[in-house]
C-alpha positions in Angstrom: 34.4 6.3 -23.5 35.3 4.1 -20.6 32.9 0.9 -20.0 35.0 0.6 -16.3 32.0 1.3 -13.2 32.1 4.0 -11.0 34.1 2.4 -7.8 32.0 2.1 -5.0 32.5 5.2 -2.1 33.9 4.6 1.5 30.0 4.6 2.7 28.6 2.1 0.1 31.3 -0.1 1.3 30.4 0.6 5.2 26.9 0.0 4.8 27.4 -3.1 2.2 30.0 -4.6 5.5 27.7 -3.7 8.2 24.1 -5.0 6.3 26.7 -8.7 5.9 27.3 -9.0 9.3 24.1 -7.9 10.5 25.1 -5.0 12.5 21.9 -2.7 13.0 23.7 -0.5 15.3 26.7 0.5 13.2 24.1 0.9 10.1 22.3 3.6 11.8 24.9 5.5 12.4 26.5 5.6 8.9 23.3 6.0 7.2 23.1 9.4 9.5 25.8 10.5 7.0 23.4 9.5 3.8 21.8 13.8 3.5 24.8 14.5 2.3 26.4 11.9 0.8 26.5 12.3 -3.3 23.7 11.6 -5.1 24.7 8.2 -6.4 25.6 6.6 -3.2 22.5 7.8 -1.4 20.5 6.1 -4.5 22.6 3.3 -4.0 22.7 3.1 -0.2 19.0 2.9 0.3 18.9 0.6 -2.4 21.1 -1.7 -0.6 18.9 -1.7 2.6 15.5 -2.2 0.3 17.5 -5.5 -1.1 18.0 -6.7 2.4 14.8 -6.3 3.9 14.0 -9.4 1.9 16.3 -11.1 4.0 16.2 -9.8 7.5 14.3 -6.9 7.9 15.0 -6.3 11.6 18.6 -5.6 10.5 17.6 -2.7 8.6 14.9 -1.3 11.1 17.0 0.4 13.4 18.0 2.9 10.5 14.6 3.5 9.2 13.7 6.6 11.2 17.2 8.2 9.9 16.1 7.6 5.8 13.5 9.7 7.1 14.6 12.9 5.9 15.8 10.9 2.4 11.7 11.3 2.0 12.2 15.0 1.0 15.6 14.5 -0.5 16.3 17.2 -3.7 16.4 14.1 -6.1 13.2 12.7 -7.2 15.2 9.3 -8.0 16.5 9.2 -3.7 12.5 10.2 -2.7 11.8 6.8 -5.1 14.0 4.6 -4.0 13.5 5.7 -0.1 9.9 5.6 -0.5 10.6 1.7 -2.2 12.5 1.0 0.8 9.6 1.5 3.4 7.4 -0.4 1.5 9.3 -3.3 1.5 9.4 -2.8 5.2 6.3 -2.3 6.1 5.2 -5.3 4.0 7.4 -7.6 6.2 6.8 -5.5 9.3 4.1 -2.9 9.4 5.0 -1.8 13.3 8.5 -0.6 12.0 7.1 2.2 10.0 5.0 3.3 12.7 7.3 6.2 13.3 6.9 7.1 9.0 4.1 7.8 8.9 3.7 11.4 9.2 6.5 11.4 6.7 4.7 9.0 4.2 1.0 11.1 4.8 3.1 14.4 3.3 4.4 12.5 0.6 1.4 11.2 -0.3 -0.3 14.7 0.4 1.8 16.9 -1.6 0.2 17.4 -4.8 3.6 18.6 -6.4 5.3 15.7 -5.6 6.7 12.9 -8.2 4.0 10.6 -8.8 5.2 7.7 -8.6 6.6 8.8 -5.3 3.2 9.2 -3.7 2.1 6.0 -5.4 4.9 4.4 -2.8 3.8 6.4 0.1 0.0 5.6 -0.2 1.5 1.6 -0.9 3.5 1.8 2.1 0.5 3.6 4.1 -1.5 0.4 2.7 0.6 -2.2 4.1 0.8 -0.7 7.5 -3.2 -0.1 7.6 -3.3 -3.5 7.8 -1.9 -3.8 11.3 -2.1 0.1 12.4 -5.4 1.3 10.5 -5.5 4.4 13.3 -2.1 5.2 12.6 -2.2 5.0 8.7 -6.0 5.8 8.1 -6.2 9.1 9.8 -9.2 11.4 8.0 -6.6 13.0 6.2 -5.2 10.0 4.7 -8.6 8.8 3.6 -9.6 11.9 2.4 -5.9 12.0 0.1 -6.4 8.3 -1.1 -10.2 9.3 -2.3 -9.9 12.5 -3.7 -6.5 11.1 -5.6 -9.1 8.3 -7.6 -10.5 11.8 -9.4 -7.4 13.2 -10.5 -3.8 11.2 -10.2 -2.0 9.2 -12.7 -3.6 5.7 -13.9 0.0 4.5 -11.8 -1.0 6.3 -8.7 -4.9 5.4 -8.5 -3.6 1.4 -8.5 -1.5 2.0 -5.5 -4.6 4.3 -3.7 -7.2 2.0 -4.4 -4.7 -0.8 -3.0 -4.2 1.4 -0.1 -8.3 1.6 0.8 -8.0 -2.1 0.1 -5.5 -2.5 3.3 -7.4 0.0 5.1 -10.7 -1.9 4.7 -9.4 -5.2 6.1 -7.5 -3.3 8.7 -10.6 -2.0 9.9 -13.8 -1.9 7.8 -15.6 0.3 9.8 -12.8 3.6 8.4 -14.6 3.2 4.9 -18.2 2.4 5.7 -19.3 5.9 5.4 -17.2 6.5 2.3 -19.3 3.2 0.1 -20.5 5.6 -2.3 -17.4 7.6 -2.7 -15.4 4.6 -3.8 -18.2 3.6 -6.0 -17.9 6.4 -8.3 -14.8 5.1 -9.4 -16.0 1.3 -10.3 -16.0 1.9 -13.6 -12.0 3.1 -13.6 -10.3 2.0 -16.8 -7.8 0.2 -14.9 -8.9 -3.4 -13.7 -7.1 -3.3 -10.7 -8.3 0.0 -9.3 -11.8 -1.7 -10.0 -10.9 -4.6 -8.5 -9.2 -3.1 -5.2 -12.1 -0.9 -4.7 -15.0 -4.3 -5.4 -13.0 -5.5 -2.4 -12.2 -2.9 -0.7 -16.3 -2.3 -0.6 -16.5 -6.4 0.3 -15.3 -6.1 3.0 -16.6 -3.2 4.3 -19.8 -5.5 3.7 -18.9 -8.8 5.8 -18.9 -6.3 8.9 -21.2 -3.3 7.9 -23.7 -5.1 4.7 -26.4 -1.9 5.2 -23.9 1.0 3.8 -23.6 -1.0 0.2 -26.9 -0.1 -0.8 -25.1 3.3 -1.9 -23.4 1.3 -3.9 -25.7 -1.5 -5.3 -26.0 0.4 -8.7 -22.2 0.2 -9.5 -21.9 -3.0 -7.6 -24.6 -4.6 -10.2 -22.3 -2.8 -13.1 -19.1 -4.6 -12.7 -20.8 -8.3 -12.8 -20.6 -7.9 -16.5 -16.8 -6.4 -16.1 -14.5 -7.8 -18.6 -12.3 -9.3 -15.4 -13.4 -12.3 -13.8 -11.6 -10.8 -10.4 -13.7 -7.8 -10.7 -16.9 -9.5 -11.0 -16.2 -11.9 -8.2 -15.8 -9.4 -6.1 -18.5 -7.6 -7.1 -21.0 -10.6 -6.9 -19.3 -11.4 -3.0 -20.4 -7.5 -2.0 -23.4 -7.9 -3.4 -24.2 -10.8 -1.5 -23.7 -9.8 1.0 -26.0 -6.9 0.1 -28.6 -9.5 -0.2 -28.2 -11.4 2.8 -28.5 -7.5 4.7 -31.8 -6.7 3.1 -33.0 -9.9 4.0 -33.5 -11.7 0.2 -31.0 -14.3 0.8 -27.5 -14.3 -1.9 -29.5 -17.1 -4.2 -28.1 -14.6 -7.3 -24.8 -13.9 -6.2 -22.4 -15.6 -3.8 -19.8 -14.9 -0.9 -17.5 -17.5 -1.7 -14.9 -16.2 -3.7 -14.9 -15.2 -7.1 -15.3 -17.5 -10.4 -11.9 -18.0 -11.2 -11.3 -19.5 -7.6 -10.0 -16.5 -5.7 -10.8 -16.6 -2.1 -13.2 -14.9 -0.5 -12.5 -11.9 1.4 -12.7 -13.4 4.9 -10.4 -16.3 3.8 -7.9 -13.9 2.3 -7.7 -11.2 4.9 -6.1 -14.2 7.2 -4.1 -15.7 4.4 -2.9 -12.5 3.9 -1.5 -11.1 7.5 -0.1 -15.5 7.8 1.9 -14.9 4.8 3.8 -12.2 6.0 4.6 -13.0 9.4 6.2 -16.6 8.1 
């Protein structure tokens, strides 16, 4: 069997020139040729534009809305990688995958779908709550990312509860009717799930305390939590819990959590600094 690679295809080598010199334009146009491209050099097209997001994401922007269609591409490995790509992008620039998200809500919405492809979609929705929360966090969405803590794949409730996370500091005031909801699920097996939701739930309570008294119960649950990050969390909501009712936050506190973490306030504007530098 021959070790020698696969060479690369006319339109790998198109994209890889015009991503080099930085030509947006001429990008957009050949990736309007990606749908039926073969299977490889779509994978490894998009893959390519992913890679330089790192670098310049602007470059790559103006042929995001065409990768649109790659969303419901017949290869699960294409819907992966293309759904990897607007992650990346809407962690650098959320308002660039404005025009996504419809696409990413089906993704994320279609219960026969690959897993970890609506794990990506629900990330990507995440990152763009942050800056868009009514784009991102329609009723739909929230009611996809809730429901999917009940039933998806330990992979796929990280990425949801991370989602809620963004949507909560994007605007607290989408998830303050939903406290006990996201409560229920606590006591997930997976620490970061429980730790997404203990902040999620935070800081809801920095703007709207009252609403986490339907979650006190579970709240009080996780400050024995085998994660420090968990429990500092938890103690921060319930502070603020206090405070609300009145009874002062003598018990628990709202600055950050024990292993030094900051608290949520701190870290929503850390958070939106780091990625615009």
């Amino acid at each position: 069997m021959s070790n020698e690679t696969e060479p690369e295809s006319s339109l790998e080598v198109a994209v890889a020139d015009a991503l080099e010199r930085g030509d947006g334009t001429d990008l957009a146009a050949l990736v309007r040729s990606l749908p039926s491209a073969p299977t490889e050099t779509r994978k490894t097209c998009v893959r390519r534009l992913k890679d330089a997001v790192a670098h310049d994401p602007t470059v790559v922007e103006p042929a995001l809305e065409r990768c649109e269609d790659l969303l419901t591409d017949g290869e699960r490995s294409v819907r992966l990688t293309t759904a990897k790509l607007f992650v990346a992008v809407a962690e650098r620039d959320p308002d660039a995958v404005v025009p996504i998200a419809p696409a990413l809500s089906s993704r994320l919405a279609d219960e026969d779908e690959f897993y970890y492809v609506r794990a990506r979609s629900a990330e990507a929705l995440g990152y763009l709550a942050l800056e868009n929360p009514a784009v991102a966090a329609s009723p739909d969405v929230l009611a996809d990312l809730r429901v999917g803590l009940s039933f998806d794949e330990p992979e796929v409730r990280e990425k949801l509860a991370k989602a809620l996370e963004f949507v909560a500091r994007g605007d607290p005031g989408r998830l303050r009717h939903h406290v006990a909801s996201l409560s229920d699920h606590l006591d997930d097996e997976n620490d970061r799930v429980r730790y997404h939701l203990c902040t999620a739930l935070a800081v809801v309570g920095c703007e709207y305390p009252e609403p986490l008294v339907d979650g006190r119960a579970a709240l009080l649950a996780r400050l024995s939590d085998e994660n420090g990050f968990v429990r500092g969390r938890a103690a921060e909501a319930l502070g603020l819990l206090a405070r609300a009712d009145g009874r002062g936050a003598t018990a628990v506190g709202t600055r950050g959590d024990e292993r030094g973490r900051p608290a949520v306030r701190d870290e929503a504007s850390h958070l939106r600094a780091r990625r615009r530098r």
